[in-house]
PDB file of N, CA, C and O in Angstrom:
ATOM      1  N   UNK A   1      -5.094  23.416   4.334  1.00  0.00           N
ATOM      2  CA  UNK A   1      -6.181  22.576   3.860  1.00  0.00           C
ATOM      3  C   UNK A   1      -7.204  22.404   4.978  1.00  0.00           C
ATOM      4  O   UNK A   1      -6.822  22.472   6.146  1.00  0.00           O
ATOM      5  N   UNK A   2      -8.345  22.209   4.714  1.00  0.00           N
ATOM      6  CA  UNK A   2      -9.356  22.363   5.549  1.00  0.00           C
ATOM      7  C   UNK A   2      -9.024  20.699   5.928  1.00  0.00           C
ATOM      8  O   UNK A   2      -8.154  19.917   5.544  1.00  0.00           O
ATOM      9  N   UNK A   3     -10.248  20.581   6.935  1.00  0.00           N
ATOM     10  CA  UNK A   3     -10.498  19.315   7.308  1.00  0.00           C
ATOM     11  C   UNK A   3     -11.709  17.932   6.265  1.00  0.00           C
ATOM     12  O   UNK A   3     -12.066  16.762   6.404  1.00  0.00           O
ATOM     13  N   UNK A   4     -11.856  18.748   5.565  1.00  0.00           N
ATOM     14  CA  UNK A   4     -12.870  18.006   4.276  1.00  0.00           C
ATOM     15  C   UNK A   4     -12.115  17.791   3.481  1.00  0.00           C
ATOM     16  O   UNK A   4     -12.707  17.179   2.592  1.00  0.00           O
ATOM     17  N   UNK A   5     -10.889  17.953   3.178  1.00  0.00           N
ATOM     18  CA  UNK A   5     -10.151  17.517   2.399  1.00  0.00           C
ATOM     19  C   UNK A   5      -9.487  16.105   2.838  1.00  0.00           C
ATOM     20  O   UNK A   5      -9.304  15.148   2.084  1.00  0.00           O
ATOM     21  N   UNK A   6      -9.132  16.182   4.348  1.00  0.00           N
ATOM     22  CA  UNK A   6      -8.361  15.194   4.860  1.00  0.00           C
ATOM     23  C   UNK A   6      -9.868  13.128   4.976  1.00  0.00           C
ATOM     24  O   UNK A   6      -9.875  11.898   5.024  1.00  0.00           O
ATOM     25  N   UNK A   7     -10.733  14.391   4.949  1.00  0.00           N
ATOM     26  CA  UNK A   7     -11.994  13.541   5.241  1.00  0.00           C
ATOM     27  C   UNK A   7     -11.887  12.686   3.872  1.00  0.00           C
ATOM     28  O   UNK A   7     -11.789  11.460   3.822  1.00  0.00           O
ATOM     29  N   UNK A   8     -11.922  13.478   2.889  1.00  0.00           N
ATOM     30  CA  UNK A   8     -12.205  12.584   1.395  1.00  0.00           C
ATOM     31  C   UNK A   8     -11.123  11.799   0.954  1.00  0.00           C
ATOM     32  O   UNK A   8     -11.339  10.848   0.202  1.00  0.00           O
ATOM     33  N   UNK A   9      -9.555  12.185   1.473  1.00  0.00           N
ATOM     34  CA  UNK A   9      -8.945  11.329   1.056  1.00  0.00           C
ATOM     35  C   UNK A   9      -8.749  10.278   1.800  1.00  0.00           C
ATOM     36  O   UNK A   9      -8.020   9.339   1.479  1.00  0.00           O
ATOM     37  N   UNK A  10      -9.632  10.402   3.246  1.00  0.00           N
ATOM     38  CA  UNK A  10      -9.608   8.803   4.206  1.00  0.00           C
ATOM     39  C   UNK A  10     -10.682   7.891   3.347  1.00  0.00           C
ATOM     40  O   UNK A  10     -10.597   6.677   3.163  1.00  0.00           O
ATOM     41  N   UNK A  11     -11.686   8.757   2.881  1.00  0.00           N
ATOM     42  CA  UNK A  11     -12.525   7.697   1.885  1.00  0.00           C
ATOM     43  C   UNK A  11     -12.144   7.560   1.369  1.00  0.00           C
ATOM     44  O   UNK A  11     -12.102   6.332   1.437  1.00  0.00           O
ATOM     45  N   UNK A  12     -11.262   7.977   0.101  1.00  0.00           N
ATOM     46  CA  UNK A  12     -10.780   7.310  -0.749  1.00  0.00           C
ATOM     47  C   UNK A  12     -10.043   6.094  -0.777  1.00  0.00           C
ATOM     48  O   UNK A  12     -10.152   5.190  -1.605  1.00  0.00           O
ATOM     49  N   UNK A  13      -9.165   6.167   0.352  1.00  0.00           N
ATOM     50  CA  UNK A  13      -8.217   5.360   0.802  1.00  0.00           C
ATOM     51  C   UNK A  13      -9.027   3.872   1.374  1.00  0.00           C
ATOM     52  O   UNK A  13      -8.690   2.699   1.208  1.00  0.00           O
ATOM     53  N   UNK A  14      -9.943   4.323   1.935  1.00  0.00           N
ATOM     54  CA  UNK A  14     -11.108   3.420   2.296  1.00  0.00           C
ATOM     55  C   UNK A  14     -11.558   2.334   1.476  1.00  0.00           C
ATOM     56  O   UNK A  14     -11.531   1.109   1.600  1.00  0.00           O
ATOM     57  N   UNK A  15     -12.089   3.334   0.376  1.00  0.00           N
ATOM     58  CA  UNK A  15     -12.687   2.733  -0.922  1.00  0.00           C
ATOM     59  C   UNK A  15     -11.552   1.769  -1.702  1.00  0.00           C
ATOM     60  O   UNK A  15     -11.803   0.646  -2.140  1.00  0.00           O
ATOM     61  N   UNK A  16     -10.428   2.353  -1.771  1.00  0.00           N
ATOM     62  CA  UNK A  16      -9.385   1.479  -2.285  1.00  0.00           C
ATOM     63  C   UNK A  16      -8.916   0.607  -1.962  1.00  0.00           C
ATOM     64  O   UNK A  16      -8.354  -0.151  -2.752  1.00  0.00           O
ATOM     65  N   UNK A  17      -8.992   0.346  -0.352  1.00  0.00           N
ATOM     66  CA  UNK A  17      -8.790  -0.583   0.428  1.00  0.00           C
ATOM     67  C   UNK A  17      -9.747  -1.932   0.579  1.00  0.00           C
ATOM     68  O   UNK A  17      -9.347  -3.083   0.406  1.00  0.00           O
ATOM     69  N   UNK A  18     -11.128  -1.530   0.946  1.00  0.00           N
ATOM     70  CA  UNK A  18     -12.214  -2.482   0.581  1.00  0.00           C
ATOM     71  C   UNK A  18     -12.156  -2.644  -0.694  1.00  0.00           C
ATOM     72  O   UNK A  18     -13.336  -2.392  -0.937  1.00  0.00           O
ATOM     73  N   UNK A  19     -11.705  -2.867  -1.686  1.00  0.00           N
ATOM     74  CA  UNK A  19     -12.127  -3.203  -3.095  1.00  0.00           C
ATOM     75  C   UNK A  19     -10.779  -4.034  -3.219  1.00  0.00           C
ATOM     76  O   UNK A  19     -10.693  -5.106  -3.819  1.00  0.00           O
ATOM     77  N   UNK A  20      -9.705  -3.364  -2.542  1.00  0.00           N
ATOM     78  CA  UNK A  20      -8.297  -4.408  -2.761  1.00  0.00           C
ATOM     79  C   UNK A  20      -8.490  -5.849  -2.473  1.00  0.00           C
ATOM     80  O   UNK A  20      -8.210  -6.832  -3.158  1.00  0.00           O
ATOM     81  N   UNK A  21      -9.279  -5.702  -0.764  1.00  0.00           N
ATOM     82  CA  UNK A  21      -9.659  -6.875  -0.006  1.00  0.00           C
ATOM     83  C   UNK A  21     -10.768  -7.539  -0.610  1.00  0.00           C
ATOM     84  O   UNK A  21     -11.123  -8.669  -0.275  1.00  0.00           O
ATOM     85  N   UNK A  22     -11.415  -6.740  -1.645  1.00  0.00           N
ATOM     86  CA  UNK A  22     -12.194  -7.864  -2.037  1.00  0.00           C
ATOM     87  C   UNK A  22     -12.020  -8.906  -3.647  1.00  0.00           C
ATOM     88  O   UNK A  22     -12.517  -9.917  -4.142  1.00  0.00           O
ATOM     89  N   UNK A  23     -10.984  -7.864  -3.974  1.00  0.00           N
ATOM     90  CA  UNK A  23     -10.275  -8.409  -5.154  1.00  0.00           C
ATOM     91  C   UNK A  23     -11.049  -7.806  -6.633  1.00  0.00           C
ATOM     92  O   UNK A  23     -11.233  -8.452  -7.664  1.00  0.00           O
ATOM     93  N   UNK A  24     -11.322  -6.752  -6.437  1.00  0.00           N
ATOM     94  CA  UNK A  24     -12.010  -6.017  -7.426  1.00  0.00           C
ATOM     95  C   UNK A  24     -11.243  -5.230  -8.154  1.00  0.00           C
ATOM     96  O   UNK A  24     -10.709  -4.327  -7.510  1.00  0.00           O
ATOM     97  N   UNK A  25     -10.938  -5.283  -9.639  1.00  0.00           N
ATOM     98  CA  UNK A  25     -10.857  -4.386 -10.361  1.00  0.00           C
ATOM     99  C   UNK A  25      -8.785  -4.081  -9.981  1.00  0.00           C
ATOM    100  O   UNK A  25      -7.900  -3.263  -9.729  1.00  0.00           O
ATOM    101  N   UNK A  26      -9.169  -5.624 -10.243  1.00  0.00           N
ATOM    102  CA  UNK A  26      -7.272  -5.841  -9.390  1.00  0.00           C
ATOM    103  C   UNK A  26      -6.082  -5.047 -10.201  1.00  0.00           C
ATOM    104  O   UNK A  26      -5.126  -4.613  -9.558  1.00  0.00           O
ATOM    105  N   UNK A  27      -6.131  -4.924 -11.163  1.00  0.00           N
ATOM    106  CA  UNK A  27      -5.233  -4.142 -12.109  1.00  0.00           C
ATOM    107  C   UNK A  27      -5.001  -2.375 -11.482  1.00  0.00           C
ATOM    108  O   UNK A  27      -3.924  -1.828 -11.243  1.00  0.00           O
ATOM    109  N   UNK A  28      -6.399  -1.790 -11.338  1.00  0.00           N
ATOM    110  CA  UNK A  28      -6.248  -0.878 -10.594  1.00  0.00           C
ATOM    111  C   UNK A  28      -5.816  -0.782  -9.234  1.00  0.00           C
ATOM    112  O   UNK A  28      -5.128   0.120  -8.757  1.00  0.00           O
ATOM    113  N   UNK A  29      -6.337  -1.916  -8.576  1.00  0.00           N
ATOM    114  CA  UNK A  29      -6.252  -1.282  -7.039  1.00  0.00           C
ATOM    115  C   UNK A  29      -5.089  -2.052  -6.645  1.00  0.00           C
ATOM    116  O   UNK A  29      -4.395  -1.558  -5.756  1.00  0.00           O
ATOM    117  N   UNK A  30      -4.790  -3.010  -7.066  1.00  0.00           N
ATOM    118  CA  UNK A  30      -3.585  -3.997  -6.952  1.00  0.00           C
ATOM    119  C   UNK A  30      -2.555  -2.981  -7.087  1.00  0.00           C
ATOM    120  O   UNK A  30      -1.810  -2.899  -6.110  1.00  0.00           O
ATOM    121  N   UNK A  31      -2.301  -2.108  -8.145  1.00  0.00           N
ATOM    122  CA  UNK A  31      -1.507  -0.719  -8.788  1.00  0.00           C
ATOM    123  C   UNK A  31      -1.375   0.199  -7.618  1.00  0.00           C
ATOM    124  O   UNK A  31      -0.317   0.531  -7.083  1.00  0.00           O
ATOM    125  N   UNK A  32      -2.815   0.638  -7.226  1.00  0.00           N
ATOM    126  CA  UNK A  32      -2.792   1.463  -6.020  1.00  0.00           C
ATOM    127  C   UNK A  32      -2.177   1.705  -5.096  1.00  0.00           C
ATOM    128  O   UNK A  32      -1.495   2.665  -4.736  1.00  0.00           O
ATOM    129  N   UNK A  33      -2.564   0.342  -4.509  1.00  0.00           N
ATOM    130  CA  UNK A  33      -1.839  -0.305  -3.395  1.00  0.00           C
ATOM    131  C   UNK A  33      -0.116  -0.275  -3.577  1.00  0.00           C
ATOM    132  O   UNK A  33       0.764   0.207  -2.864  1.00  0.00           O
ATOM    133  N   UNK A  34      -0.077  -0.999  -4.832  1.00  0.00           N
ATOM    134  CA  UNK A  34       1.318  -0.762  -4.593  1.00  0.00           C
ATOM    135  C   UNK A  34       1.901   0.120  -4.251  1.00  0.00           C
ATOM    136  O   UNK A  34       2.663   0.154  -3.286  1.00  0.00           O
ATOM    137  N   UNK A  35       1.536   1.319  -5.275  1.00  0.00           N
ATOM    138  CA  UNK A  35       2.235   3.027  -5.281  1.00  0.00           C
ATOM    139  C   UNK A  35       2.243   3.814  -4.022  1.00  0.00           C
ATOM    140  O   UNK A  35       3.059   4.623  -3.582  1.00  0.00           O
ATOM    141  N   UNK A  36       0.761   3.220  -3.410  1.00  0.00           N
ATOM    142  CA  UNK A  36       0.704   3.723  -1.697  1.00  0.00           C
ATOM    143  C   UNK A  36       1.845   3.236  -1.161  1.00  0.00           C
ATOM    144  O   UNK A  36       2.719   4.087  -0.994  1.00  0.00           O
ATOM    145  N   UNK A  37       2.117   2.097  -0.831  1.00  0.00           N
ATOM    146  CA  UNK A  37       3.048   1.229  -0.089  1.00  0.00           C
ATOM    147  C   UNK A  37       4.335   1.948  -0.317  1.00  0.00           C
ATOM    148  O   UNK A  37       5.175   2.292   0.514  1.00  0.00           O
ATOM    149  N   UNK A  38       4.317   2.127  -1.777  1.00  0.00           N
ATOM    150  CA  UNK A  38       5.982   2.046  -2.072  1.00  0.00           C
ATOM    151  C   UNK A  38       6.298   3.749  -1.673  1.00  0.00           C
ATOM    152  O   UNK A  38       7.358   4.185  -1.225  1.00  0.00           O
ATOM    153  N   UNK A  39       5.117   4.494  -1.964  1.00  0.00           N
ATOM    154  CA  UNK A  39       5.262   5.766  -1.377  1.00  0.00           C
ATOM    155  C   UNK A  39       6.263   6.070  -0.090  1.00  0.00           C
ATOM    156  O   UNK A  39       7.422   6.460   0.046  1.00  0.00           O
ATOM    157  N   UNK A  40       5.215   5.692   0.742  1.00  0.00           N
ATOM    158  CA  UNK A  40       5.112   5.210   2.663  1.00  0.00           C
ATOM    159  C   UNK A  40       6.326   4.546   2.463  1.00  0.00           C
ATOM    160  O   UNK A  40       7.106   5.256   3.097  1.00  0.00           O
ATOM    161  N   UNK A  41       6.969   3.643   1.987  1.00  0.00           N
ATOM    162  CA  UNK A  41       7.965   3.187   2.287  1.00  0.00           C
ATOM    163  C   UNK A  41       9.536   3.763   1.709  1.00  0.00           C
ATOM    164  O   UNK A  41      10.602   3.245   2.040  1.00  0.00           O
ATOM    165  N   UNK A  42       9.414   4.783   0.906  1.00  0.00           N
ATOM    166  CA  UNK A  42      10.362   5.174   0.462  1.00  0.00           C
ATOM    167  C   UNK A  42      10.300   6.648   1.336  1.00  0.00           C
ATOM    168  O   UNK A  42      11.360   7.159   1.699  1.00  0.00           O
ATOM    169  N   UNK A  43       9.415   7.082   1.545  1.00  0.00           N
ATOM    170  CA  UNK A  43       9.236   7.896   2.427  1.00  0.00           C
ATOM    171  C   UNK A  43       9.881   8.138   3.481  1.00  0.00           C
ATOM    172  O   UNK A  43      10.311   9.270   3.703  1.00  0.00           O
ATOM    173  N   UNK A  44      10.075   7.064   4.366  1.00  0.00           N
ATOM    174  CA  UNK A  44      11.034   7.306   5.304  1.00  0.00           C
ATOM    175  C   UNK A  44      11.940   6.706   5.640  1.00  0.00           C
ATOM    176  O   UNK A  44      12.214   6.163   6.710  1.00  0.00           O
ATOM    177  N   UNK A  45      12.734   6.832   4.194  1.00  0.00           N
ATOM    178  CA  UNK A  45      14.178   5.981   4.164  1.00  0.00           C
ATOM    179  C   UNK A  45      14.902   6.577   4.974  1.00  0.00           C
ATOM    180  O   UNK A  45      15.924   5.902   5.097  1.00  0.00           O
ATOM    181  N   UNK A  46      14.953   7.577   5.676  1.00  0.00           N
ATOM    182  CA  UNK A  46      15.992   8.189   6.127  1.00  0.00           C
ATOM    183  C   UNK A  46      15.797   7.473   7.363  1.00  0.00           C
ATOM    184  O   UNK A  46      16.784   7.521   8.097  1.00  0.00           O
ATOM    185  N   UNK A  47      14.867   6.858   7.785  1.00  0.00           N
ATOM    186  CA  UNK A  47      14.928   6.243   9.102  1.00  0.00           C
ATOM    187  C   UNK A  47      15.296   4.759   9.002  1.00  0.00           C
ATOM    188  O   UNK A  47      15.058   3.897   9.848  1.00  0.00           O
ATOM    189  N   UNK A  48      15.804   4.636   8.039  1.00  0.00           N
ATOM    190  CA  UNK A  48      16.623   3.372   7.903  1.00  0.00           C
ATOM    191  C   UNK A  48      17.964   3.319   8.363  1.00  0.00           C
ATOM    192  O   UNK A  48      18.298   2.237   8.846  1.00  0.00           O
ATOM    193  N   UNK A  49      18.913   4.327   8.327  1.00  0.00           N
ATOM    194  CA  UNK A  49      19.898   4.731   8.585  1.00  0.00           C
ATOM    195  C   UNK A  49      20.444   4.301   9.696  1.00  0.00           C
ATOM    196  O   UNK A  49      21.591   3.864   9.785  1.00  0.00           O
ATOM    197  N   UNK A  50      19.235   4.462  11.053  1.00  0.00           N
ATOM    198  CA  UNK A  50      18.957   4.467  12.176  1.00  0.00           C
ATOM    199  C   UNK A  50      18.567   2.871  13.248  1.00  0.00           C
ATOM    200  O   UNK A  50      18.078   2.875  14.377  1.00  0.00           O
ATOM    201  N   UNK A  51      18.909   1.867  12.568  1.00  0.00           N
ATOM    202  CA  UNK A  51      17.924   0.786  12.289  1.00  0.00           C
ATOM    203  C   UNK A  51      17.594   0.060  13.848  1.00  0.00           C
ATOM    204  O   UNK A  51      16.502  -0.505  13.919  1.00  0.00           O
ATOM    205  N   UNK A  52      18.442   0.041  15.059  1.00  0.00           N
ATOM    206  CA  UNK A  52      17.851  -0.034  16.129  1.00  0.00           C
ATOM    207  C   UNK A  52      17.172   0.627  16.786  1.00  0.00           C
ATOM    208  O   UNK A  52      16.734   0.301  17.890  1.00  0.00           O
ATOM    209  N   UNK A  53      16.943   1.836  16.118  1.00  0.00           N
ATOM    210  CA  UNK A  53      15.290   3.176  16.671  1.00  0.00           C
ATOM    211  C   UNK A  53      14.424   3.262  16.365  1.00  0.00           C
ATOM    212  O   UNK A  53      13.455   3.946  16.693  1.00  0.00           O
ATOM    213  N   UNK A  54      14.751   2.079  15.173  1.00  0.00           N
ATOM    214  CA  UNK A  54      13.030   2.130  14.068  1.00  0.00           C
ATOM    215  C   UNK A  54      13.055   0.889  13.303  1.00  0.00           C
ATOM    216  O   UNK A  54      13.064   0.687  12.089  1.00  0.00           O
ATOM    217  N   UNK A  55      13.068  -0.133  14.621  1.00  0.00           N
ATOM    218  CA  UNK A  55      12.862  -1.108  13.828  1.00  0.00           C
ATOM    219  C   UNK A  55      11.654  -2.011  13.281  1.00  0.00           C
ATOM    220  O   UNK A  55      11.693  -3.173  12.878  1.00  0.00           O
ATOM    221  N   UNK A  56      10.584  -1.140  13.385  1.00  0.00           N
ATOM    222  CA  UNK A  56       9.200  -1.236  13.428  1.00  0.00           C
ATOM    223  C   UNK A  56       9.203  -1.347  11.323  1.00  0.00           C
ATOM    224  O   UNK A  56       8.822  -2.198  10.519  1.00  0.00           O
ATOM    225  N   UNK A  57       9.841   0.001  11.214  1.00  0.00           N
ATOM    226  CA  UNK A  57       9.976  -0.041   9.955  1.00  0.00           C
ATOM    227  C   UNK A  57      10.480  -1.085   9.162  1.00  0.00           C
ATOM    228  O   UNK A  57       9.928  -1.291   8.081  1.00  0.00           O
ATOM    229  N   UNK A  58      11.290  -1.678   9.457  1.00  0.00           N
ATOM    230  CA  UNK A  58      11.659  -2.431   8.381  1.00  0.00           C
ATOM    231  C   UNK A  58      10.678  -3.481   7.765  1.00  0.00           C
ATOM    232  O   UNK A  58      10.736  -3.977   6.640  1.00  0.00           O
ATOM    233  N   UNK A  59       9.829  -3.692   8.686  1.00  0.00           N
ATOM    234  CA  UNK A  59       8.936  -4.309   8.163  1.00  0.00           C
ATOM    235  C   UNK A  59       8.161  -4.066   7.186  1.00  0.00           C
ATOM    236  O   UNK A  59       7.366  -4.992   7.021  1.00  0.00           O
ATOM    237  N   UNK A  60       8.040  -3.212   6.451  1.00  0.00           N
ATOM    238  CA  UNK A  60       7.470  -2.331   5.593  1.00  0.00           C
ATOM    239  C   UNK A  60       8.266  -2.842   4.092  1.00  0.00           C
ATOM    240  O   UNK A  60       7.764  -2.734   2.972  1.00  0.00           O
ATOM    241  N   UNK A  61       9.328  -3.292   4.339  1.00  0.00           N
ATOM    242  CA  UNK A  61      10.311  -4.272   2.545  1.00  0.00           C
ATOM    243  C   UNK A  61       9.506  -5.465   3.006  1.00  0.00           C
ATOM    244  O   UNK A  61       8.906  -5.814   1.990  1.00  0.00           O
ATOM    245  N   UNK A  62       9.214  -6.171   3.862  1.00  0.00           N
ATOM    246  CA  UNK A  62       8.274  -7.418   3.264  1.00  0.00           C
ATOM    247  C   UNK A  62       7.458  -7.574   1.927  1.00  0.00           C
ATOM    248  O   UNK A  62       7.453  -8.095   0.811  1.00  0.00           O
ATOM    249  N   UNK A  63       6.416  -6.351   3.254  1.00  0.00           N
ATOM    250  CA  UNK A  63       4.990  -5.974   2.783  1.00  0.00           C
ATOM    251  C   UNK A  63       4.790  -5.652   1.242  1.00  0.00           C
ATOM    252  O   UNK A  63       4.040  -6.152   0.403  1.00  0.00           O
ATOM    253  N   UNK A  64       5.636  -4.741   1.181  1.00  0.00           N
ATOM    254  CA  UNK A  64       6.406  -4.320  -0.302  1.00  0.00           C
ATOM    255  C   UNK A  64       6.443  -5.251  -1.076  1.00  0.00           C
ATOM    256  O   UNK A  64       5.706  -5.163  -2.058  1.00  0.00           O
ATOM    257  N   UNK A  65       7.166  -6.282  -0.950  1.00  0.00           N
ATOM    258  CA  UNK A  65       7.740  -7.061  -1.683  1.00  0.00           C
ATOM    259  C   UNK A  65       6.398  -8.160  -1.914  1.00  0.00           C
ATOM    260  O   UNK A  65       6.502  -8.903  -2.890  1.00  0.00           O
ATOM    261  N   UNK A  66       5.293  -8.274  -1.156  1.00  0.00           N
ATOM    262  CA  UNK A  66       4.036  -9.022  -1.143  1.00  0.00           C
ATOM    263  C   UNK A  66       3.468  -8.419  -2.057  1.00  0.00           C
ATOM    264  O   UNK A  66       3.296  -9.101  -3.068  1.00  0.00           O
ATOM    265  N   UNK A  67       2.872  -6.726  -2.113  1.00  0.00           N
ATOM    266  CA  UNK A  67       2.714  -6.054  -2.686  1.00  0.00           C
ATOM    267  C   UNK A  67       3.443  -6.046  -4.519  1.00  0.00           C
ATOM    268  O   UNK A  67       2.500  -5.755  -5.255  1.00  0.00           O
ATOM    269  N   UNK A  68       3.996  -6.140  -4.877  1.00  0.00           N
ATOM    270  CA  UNK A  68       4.448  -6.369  -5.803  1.00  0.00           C
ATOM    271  C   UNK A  68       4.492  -7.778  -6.593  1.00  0.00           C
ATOM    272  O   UNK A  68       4.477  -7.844  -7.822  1.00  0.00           O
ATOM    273  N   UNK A  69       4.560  -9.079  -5.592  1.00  0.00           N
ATOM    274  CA  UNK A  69       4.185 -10.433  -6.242  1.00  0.00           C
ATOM    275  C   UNK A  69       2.519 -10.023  -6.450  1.00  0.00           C
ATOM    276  O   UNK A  69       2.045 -10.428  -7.511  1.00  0.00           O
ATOM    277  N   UNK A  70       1.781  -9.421  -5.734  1.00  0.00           N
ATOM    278  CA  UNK A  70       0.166  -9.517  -6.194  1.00  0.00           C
ATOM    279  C   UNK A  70      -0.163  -8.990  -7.267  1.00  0.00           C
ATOM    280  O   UNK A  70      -0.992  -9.501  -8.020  1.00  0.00           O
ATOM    281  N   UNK A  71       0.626  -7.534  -7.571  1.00  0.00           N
ATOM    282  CA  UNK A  71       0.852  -7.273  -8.615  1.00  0.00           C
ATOM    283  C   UNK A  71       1.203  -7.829  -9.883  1.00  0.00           C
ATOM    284  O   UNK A  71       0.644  -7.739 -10.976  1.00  0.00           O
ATOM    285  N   UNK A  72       2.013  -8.292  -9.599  1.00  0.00           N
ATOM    286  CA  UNK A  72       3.078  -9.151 -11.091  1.00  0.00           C
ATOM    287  C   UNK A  72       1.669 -10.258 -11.006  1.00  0.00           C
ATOM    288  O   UNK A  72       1.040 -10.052 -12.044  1.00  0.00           O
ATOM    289  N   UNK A  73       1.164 -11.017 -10.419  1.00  0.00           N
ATOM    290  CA  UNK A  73       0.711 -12.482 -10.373  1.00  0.00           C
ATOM    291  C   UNK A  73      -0.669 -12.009 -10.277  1.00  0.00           C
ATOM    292  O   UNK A  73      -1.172 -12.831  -9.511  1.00  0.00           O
ATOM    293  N   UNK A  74      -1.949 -10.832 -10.731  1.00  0.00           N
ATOM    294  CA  UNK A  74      -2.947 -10.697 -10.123  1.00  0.00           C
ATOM    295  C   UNK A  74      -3.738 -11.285 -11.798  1.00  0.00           C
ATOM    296  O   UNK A  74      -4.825 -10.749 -12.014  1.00  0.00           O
ATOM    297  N   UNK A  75      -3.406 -11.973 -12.549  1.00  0.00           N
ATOM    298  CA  UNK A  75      -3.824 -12.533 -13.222  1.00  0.00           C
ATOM    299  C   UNK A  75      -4.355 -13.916 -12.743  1.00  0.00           C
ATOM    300  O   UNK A  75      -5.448 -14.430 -12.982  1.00  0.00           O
ATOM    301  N   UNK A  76      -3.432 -14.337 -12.091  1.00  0.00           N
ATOM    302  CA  UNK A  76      -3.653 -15.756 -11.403  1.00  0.00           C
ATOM    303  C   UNK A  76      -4.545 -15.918 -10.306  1.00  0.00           C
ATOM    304  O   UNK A  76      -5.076 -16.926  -9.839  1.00  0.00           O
ATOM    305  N   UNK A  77      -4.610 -14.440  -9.921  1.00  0.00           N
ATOM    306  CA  UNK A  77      -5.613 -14.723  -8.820  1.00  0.00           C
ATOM    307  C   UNK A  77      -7.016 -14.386  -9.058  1.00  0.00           C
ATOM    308  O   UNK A  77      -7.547 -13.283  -9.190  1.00  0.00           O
ATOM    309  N   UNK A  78      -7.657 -15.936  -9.092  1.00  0.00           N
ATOM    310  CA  UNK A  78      -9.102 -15.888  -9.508  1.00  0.00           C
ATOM    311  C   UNK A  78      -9.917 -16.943  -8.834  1.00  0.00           C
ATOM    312  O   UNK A  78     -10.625 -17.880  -9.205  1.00  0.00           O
ATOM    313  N   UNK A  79      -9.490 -16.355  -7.549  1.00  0.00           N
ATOM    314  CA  UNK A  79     -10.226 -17.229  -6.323  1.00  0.00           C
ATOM    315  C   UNK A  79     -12.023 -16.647  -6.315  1.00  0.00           C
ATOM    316  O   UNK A  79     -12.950 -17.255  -5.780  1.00  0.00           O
ATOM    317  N   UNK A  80     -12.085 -15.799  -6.799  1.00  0.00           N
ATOM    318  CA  UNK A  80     -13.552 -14.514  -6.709  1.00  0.00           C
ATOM    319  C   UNK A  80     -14.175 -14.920  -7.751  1.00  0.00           C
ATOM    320  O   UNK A  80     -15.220 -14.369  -8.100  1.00  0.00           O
TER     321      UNK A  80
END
């Protein structure tokens, strides 16, 4: 893959990100977010195994788990 590829999906990621933070169009990006997260985090289960070499990771089931109340609850949120 070229390097314009890697370019558009940092915008994208960008774009999905500023719109999360601003609470736009929460059904989608609230969704997004999640699927990113849960991606990245299932991703490198195998370094769970390991848990005093990478314990950076674990922090990543919080986040998750935040990720998913915003989800379930993004009805309620109508601070915007």
């Amino acid at each position: 893959m070229g390097d314009n590829i890697f370019l558009a999906i940092g915008i994208v990621q960008l774009i999905i990100i500023l719109s999360f933070a601003a609470g736009l169009f929460k059904t989608w990006t609230y969704g997004l977010v999640l699927l990113l997260h849960t991606v990245s985090t299932v991703s490198t289960f195998s370094l769970y195994t390991r848990p005093f070499d990478n314990l950076l990771f674990f922090a990543a089931w919080p986040m998750l788990a935040a990720c998913i109340a915003l989800f379930l609850l993004r009805d309620w949120d109508n601070l915007v």
